[in-house]
C-alpha positions as CSV (number, residue, x, y, z in Angstrom):
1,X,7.3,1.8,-39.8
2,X,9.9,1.8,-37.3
3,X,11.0,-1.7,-35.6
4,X,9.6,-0.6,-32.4
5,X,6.1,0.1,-33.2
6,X,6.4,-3.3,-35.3
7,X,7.3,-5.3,-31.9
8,X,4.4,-3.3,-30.5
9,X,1.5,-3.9,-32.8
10,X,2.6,-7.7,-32.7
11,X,2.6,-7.5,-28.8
12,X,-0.7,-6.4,-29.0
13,X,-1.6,-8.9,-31.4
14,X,-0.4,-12.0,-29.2
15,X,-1.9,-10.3,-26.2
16,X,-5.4,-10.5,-28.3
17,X,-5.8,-13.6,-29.5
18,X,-4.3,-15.1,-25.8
19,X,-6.9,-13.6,-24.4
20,X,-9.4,-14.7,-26.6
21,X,-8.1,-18.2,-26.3
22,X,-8.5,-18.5,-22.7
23,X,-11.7,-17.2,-22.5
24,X,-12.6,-19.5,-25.3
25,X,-11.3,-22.1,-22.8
26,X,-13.1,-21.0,-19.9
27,X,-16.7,-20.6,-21.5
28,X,-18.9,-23.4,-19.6
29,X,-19.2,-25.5,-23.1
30,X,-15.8,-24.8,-24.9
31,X,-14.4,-27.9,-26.1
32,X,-11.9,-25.6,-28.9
33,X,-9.4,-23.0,-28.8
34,X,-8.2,-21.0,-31.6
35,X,-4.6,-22.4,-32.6
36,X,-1.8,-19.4,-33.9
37,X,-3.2,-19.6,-37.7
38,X,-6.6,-18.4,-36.7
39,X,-8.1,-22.0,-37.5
40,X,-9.7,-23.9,-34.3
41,X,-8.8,-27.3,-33.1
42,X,-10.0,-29.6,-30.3
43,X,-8.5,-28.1,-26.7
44,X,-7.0,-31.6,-26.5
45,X,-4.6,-31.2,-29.7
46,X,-3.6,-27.3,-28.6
47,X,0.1,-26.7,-28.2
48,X,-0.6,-24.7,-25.1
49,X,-2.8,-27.1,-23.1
50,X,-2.0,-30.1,-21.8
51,X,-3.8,-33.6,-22.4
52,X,-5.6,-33.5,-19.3
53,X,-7.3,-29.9,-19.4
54,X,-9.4,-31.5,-22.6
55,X,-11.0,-34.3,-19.4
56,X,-11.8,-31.5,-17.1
57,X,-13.8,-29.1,-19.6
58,X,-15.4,-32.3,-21.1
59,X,-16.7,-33.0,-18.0
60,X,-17.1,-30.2,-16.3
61,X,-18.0,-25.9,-17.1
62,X,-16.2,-23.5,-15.8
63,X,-19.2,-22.0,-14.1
64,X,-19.0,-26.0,-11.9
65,X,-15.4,-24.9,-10.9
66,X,-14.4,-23.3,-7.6
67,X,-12.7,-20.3,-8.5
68,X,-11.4,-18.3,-5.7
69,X,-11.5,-14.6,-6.2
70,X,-8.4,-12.8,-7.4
71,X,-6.4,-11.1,-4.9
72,X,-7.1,-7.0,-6.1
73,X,-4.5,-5.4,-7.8
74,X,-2.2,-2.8,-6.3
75,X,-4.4,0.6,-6.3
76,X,-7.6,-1.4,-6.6
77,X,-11.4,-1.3,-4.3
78,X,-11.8,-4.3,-1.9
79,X,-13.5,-7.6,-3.4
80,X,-16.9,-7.8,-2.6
81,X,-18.0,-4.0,-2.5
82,X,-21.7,-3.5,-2.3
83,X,-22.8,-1.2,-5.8
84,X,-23.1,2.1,-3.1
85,X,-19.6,1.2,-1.7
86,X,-18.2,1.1,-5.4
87,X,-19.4,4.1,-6.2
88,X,-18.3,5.9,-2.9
89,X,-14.7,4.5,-3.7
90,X,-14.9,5.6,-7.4
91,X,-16.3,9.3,-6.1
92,X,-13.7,9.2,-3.4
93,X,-10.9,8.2,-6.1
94,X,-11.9,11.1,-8.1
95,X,-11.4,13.9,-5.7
96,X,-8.2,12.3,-4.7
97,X,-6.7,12.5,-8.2
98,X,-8.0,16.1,-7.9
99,X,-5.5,18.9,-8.7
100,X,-6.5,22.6,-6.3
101,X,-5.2,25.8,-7.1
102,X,-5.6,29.1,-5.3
103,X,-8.7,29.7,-6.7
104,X,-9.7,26.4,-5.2
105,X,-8.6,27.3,-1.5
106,X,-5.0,25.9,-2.2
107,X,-2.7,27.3,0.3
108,X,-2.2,29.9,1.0
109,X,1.1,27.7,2.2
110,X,1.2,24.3,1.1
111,X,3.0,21.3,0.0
112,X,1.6,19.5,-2.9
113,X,-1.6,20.6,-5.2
114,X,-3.2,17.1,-4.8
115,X,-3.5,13.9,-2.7
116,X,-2.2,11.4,-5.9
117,X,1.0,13.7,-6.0
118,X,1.8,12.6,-2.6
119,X,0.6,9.1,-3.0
120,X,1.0,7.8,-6.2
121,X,2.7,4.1,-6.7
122,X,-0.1,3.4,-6.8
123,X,-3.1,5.5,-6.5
124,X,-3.6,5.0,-2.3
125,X,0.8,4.2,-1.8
126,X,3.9,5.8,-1.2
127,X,5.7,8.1,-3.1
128,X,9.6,10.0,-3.3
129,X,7.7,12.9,-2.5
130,X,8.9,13.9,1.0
131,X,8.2,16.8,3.8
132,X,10.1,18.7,6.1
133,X,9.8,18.1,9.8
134,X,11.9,20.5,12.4
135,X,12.6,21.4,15.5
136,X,14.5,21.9,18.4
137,X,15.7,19.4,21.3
138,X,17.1,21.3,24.4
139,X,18.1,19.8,27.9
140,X,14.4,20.2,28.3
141,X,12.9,18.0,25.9
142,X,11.9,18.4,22.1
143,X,10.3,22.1,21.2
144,X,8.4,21.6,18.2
145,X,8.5,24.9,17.5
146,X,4.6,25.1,16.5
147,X,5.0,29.0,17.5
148,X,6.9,29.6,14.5
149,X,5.3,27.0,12.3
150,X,6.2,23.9,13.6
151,X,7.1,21.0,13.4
152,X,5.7,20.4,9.6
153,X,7.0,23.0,6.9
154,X,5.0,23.8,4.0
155,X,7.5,24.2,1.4
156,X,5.2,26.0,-1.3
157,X,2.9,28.7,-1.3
158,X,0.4,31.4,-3.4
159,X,2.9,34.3,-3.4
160,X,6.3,34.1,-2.4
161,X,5.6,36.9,0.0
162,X,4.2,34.7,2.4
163,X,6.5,31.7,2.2
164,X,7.5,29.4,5.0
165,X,11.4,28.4,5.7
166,X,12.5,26.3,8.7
167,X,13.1,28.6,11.3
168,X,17.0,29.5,12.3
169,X,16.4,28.3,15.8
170,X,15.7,24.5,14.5
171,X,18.2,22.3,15.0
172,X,16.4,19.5,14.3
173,X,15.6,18.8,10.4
174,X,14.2,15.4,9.4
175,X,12.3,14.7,5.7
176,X,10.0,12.0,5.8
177,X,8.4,10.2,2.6
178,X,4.6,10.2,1.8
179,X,3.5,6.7,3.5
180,X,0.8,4.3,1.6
181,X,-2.2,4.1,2.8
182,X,-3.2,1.0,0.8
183,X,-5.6,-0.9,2.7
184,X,-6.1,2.2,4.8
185,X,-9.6,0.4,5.9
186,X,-8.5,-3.1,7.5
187,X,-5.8,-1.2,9.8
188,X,-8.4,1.2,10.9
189,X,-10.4,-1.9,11.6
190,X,-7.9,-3.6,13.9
191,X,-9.4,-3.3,17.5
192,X,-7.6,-1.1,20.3
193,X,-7.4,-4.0,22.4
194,X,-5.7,-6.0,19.8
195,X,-2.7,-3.3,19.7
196,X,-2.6,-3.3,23.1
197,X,-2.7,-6.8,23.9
198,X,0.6,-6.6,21.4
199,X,2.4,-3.7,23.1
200,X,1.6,-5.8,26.5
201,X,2.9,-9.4,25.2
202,X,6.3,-7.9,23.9
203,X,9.1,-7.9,26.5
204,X,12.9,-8.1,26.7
205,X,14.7,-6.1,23.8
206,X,11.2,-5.2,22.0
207,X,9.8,-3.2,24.0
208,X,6.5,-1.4,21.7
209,X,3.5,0.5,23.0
210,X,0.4,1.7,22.1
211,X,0.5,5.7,21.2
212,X,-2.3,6.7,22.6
213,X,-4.4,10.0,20.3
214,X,-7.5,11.7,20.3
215,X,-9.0,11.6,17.2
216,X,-10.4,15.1,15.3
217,X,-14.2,13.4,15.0
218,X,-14.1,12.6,18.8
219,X,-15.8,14.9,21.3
220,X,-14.1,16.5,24.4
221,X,-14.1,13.9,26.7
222,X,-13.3,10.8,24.6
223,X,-11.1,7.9,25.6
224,X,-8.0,8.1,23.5
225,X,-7.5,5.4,21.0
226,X,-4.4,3.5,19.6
227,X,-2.5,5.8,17.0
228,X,-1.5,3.1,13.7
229,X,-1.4,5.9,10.7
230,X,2.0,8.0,10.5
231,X,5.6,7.3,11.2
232,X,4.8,7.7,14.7
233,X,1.0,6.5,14.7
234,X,0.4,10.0,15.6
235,X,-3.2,9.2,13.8
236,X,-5.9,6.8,15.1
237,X,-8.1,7.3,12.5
238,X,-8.3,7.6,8.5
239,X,-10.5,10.5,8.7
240,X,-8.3,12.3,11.1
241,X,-5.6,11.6,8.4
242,X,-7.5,12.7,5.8
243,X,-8.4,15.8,7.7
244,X,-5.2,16.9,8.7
245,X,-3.3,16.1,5.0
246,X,-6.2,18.5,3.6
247,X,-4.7,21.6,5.8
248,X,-1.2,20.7,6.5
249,X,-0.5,19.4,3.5
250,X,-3.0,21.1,0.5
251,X,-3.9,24.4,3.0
252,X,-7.2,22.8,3.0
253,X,-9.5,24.2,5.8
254,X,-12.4,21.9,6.9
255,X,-14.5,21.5,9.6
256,X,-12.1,20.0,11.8
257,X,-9.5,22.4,11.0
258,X,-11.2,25.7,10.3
259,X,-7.7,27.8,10.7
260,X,-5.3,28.4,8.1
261,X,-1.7,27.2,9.3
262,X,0.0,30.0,10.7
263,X,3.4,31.1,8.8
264,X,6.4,30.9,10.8
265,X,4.4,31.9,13.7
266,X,2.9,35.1,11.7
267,X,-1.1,34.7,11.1
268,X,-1.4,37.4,9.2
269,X,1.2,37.3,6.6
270,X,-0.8,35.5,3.8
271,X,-3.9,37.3,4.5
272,X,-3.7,39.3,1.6
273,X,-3.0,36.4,-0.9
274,X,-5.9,34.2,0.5
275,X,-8.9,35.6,-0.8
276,X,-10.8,32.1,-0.3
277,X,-13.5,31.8,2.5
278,X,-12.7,29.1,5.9
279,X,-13.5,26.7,5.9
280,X,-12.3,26.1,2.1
281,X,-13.9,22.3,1.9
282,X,-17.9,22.2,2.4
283,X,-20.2,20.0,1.7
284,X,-22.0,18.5,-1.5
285,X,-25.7,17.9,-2.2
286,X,-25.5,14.9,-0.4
287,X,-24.1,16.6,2.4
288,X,-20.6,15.3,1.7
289,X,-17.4,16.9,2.0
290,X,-14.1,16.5,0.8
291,X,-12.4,14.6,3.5
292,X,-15.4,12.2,3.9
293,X,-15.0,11.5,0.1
294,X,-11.8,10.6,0.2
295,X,-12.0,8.9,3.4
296,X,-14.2,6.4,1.7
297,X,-11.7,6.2,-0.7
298,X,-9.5,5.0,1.3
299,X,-11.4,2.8,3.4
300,X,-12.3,0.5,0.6
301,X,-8.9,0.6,-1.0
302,X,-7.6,-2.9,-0.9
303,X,-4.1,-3.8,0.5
304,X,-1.5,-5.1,-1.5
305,X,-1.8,-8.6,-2.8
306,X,0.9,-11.2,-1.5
307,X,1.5,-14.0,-3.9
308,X,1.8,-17.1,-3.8
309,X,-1.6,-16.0,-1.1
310,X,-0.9,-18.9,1.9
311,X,2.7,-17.7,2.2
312,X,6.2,-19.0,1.3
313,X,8.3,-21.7,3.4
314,X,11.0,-19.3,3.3
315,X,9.2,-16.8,5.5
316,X,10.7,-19.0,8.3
317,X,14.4,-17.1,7.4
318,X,12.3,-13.4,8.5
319,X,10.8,-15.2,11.4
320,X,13.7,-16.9,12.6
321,X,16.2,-13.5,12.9
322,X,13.4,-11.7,14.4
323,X,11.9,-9.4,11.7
324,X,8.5,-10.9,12.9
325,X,8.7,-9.2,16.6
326,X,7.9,-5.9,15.4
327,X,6.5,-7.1,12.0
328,X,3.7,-9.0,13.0
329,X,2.7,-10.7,10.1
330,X,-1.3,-11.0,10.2
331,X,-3.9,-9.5,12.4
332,X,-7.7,-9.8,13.1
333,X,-9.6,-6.9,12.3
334,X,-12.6,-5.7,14.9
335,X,-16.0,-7.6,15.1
336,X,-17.5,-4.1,16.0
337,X,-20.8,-3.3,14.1
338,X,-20.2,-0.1,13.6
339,X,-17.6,-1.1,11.0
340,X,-18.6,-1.8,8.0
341,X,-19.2,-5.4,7.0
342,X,-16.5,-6.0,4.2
343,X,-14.0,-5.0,7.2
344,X,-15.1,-6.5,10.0
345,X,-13.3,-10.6,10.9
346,X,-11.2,-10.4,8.2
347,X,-7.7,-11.9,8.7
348,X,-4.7,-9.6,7.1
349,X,-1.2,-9.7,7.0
350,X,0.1,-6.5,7.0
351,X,3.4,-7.3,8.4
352,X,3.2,-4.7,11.6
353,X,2.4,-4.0,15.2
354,X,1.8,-0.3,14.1
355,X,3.4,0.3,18.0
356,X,5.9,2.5,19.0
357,X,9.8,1.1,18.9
358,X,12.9,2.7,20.2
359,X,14.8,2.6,16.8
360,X,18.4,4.2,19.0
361,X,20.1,6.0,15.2
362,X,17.2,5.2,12.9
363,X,14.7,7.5,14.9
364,X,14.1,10.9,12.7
365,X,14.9,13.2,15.5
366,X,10.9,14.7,16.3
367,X,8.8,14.1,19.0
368,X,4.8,13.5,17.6
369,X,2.0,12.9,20.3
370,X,3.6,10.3,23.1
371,X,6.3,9.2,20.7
372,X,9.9,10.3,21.5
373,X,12.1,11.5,18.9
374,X,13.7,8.0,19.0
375,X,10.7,6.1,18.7
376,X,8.7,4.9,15.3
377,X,6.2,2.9,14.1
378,X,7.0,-0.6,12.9
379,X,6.2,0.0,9.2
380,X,3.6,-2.0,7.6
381,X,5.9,-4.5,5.2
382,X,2.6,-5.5,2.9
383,X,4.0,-3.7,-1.1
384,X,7.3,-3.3,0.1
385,X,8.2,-4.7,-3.3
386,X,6.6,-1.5,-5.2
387,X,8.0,0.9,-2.8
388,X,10.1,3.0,-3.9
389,X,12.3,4.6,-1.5
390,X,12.0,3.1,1.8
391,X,12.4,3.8,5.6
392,X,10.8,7.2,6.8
393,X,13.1,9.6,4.9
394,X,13.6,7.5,1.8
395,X,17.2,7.1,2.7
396,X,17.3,3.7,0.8
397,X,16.6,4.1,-3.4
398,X,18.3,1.5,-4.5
399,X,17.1,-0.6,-7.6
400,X,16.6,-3.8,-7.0
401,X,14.0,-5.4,-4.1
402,X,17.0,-6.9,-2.8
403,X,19.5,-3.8,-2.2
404,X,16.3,-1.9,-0.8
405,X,15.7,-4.7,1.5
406,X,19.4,-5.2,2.5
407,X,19.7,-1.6,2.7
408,X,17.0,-0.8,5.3
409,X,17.5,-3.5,7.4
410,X,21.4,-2.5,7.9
411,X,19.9,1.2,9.2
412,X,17.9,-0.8,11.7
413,X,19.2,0.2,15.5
414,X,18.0,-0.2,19.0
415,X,15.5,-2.1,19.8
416,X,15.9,-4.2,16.3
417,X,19.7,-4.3,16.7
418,X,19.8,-8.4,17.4
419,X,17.5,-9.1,14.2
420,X,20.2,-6.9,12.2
421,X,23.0,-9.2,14.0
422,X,20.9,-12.4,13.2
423,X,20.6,-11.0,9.7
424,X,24.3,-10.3,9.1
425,X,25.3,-14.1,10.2
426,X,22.8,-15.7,7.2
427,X,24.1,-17.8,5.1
428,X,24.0,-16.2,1.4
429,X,21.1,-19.1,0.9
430,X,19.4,-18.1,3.3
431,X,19.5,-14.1,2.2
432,X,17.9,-15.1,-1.2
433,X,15.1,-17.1,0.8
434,X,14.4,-13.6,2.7
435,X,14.3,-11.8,-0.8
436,X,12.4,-14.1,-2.6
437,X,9.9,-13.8,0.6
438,X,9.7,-9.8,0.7
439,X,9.7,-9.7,-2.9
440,X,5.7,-11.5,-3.1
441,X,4.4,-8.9,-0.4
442,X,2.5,-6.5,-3.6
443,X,3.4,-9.1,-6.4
444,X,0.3,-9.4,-8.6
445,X,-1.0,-13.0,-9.2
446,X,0.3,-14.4,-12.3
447,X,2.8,-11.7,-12.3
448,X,5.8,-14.0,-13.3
449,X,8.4,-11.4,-14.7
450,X,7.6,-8.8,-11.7
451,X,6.5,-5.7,-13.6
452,X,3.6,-5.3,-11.9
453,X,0.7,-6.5,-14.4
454,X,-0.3,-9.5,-16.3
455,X,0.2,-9.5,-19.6
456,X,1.7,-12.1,-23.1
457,X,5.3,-12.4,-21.4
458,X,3.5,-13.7,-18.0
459,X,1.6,-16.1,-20.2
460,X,4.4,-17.3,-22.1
461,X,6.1,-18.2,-18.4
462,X,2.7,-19.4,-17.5
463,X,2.3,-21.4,-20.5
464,X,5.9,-22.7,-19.7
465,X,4.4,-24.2,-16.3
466,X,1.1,-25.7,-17.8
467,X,3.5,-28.1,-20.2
468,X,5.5,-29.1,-17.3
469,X,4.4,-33.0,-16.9
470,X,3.0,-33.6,-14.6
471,X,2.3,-29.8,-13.8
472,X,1.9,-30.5,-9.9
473,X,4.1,-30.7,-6.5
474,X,4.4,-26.8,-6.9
475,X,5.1,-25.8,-3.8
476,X,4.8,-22.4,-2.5
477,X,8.5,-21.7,-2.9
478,X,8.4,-23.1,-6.5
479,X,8.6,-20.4,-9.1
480,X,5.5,-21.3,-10.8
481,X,3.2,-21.1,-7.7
482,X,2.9,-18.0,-8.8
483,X,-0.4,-18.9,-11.0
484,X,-1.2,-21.3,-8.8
485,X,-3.6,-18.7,-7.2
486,X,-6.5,-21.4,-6.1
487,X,-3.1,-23.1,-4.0
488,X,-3.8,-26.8,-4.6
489,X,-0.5,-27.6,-5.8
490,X,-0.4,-27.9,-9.4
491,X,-1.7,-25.4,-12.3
492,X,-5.1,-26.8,-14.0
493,X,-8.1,-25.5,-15.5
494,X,-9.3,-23.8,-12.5
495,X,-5.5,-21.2,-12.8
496,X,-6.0,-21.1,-16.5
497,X,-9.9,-19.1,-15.9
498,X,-8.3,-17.2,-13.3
499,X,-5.3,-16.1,-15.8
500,X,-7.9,-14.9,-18.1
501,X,-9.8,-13.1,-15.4
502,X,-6.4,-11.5,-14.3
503,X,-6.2,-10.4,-17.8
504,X,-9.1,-8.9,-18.4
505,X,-11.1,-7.4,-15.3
506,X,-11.5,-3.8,-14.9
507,X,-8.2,-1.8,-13.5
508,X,-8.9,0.8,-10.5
509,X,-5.0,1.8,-10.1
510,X,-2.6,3.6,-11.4
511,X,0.1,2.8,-13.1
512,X,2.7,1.3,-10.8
513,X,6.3,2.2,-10.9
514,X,9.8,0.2,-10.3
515,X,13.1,1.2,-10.9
C-alpha cells in the first residue's frame, strides 16, 4: 500500500470519528464524546473541549440553542426553499449540467455543448472559458457588424463547412470570460428604482447610469427596465439571459429566439447540417421548457457566502480609497409580490451598482444596448476569492487572492482612476487589511485553511481556537472568527453544532477550483 493512500485512509478515518464526536456533542442529551481510543469519557475531561462546554450541555440541549442557519455553500439552493422550490432548483440543476449534441439541436454554430462548461467554479459561477466579441468603430460610431454575424462569434460548429470566423472588416476584437450568475435571483430582485436612485445619487468623477433594456418576455410596448446581467447590463432579466445563452451560445432556438444565428451574414450556409426542427427547446409535460428550467435554477441559486457574515473592520481600507463608489456593498431587494417570497426584503451585499462606468483603457472596445464601448458594469465583487480569472477578458490569472486583486485594480482607468491613486499610496498594512477583506467574499464558514470546504484540517484550526482560554474577544478581524458563524464574539457550543452541520449537510455544488 503506497504512503499516499495510507495518509488517505487515515484522513478519512479522523474525518469519521470528528464527525461523530461532534454530533455526539450536539445531541440534546449528550453528556460524552468518544475520546481517540474509541473509549468514551465525560465531554468535561475531552482533550478537545473546553471546561465550560461540559456547563452548557448540562444545562441546556442543543435543540434550546439559537443556531443561526449556515450561510450556503458556493453552488448551493437558497436557505429556506419551499419542497416545490427545491425540486424546481434540482430539475433546473439537471438540465444545466446537461451536455447537447447535434442530434439534440446543438448548433448548427455554437460555443460550448452545455451551460456548466461555461459556468463551472462552481455550478452557477464563472469560468476561463471566454467568447469572442467584434466589431468595427468608424468616425461614425461602433458597427456591430450583426450583418456578418455580429458582434458575438460562435467559435464551434456541426460541420466545418458552415463555420464562423471574425469577419476581415472587424477591427474591433475583445474576449470576455463567462460571468457567475450565483445568486442570479436576489439581483433580479433589486427594484428599478433602487438602480436608479444609485445612478442619480453618484456625481463628480463616478458618474454611473442605469442601461435601460427591453426584456425578451416583455410585450411591444413595455417600459424598459434596468439592465444588471452582462458586462454591460445589456440583460434585465435572468430569463432573458437564459434565453439568449441557449441560442447564442448552445444554438439553442426557443420561443423567444425561434431563428438560428445567421453565419457571417449567410442564413443559409448551415442549412444542410441542421436537420433539427425550430424552435429546438419545447416544452415538457408540465408545460416547461428548457430556459424556464434553468431559469429556476438560477433564481434559487444562493450567492456566495462572506465570512466572518457581519463584515470585517478592515473593510474600512476598500471604503476609504473609494472601491465602495462603484461597488456598493449591500442592496435591498424589491417588496414586489410578484417576486417570490424567499427573494423579496432580503438585504445582500453583492458589492455592485450593476450601472454603467466609463472605465477610459479598461473598456473592451464594443458597444451593447446604451453602453459605449468605454463603458462597463461595476462587477459584482461577492466570490471574488474563487474566481478565477478576473476582469471581463480574464486578463488577470494570477495565483494568489492577492496578485488577482492587486492585479485588477492596477487595470482600473477612468472614472475609477482616483481609487487606483488612493490604492497605490496604502501603506503595505493597510494592502493586507484590503486582502484579508476581499479574501472572505465566497469563503465558506469554518473554512480556516481557504480550500473551499470544511473538513479534519479546518477542525484541527478550529479545535486550536476552542482551547484558546478564554476562547472570546474574537473580533471580526481575528483569524478565528471564522467559526464564529453565530458572531457573538467567542467560539462555544452553539459554533461547535454548527461545525458539525457544516460538515455534514447535503452538498448542491460542484467542486470548486483555486489555483
Amino acid at each position: 500500500m503506497s504512503k499516499r493512500h495510507t495518509q488517505r485512509i487515515k484522513r478519512g478515518w479522523l474525518l469519521a470519528t470528528t464527525a461523530l464526536t461532534v454530533l455526539i456533542a450536539c445531541r440534546p442529551t449528550a453528556t460524552y464524546m468518544q475520546h481517540g481510543d474509541d473509549s468514551f469519557r465525560p465531554i468535561a475531561q475531552h482533550p478537545i473541549a473546553p471546561q465550560r462546554l461540559s456547563h452548557e450541555i448540562s444545562d441546556r440541549t442543543s435543540s434550546q440553542l439559537q443556531l443561526p442557519t449556515l450561510q450556503p455553500k458556493l453552488g448551493d439552493p437558497l436557505a429556506g426553499l419551499t419542497t416545490q422550490q427545491l425540486a424546481q432548483f434540482q430539475a433546473g440543476k439537471s438540465l444545466f449540467r446537461r451536455i447537447f449534441t447535434a442530434e439534440d439541436g446543438l448548433g448548427p454554430t455554437h460555443n460550448l455543448h452545455s451551460c456548466i462548461a461555461c459556468h463551472s467554479n462552481p455550478i452557477g459561477g464563472s469560468s476561463p472559458n471566454s467568447i469572442t466579441m467584434f466589431g468595427r468603430q468608424t468616425e461614425n460610431g461602433f458597427d456591430p457588424l450583426s450583418h456578418l454575424g455580429g458582434p458575438l462569434l460562435q467559435g464551434e460548429s456541426i460541420d466545418q463547412r458552415c463555420a464562423e470566423k471574425v469577419p476581415p472588416e472587424a477591427n474591433v476584437i475583445s474576449d470576455r470570460i463567462s460571468p457567475s450568475v450565483l445568486g442570479g435571483g436576489l439581483i433580479e430582485a433589486i427594484a428599478d428604482e433602487t438602480l436608479a436612485s444609485l445612478a442619480s445619487s453618484q456625481s463628480g468623477q463616478i458618474s454611473g447610469r442605469v442601461n435601460w433594456v427591453t426584456a425578451l418576455e416583455d410585450p411591444a410596448g413595455h417600459p424598459h427596465r434596468a439592465g444588471r446581467f452582462g458586462f454591460k447590463s445589456q440583460i434585465a432579466t435572468l430569463l432573458t439571459f437564459t434565453a439568449a445563452a441557449s441560442r447564442n451560445e448552445l444554438g439553442l432556438t426557443n420561443r423567444f429566439l425561434p431563428a438560428e444565428n445567421n453565419i457571417n451574414g449567410d442564413l443559409q450556409a448551415c442549412k444542410p447540417y441542421d436537420r433539427f426542427p425550430d424552435p429546438e427547446l419545447t416544452p415538457d409535460a408540465e408545460g416547461l421548457d428548457f430556459v424556464d428550467r434553468v431559469t429556476q435554477f438560477q433564481q434559487f441559486l444562493a450567492p456566495p457566502p462572506q465570512t466572518p457574515r457581519a463584515g470585517m473592520i478592515c473593510e474600512q481600507v476598500f471604503i476609504r480609497i473609494g472601491c465602495a463608489d462603484c461597488h456598493t456593498p449591500s442592496l435591498p431587494t424589491s417588496s414586489n409580490h410578484a417576486i417570490a417570497a424567499i427573494l423579496r426584503n432580503q438585504s445582500i451585499k453583492p458589492y455592485s451598482d450593476f450601472l454603467l462606468h466609463d472605465m477610459g483603457k479598461l473598456g473592451d472596445g464594443i458597444a451593447q444596448k446604451e453602453a459605449s464601448p468605454s463603458e462597463m458594469r461595476t462587477t459584482p465583487l461577492w466570490g471574488f476569492r474563487i474566481r478565477f480569472p478576473v476582469l471581463h477578458d480574464g486578463r488577470v490569472s494570477a495565483t494568489t487572492v492577492r496578485e488577482r486583486l492587486i492585479g485588477s485594480i492596477r487595470f482600473h482607468d477612468g472614472e475609477a482612476a482616483a481609487s487606483v491613486a488612493s490604492f497605490e499610496s496604502l501603506s503595505p498594512h493597510d494592502v493586507d487589511q484590503l486582502v484579508s477583506f476581499i479574501d472572505s467574499l465566497g469563503r465558506v464558514e469554518f473554512d480556516h485553511d481557504g480550500d473551499n470546504d470544511v473538513d479534519i484540517d479546518d477542525y484541527r484550526f478550529f479545535q486550536s481556537c476552542m482551547a484558546n482560554q478564554p476562547a472570546t474577544n474574537y473580533s471580526p478581524a481575528h483569524k478565528c472568527a471564522i467559526a464564529d458563524v453565530d458572531q457573538d464574539g467567542d467560539l462555544d457550543l452553539a459554533d461547535y453544532c454548527l461545525f458539525q452541520r457544516a460538515t455534514c449537510k447535503p452538498r448542491y455544488g460542484s467542486v470548486i477550483v483555486v489555483p
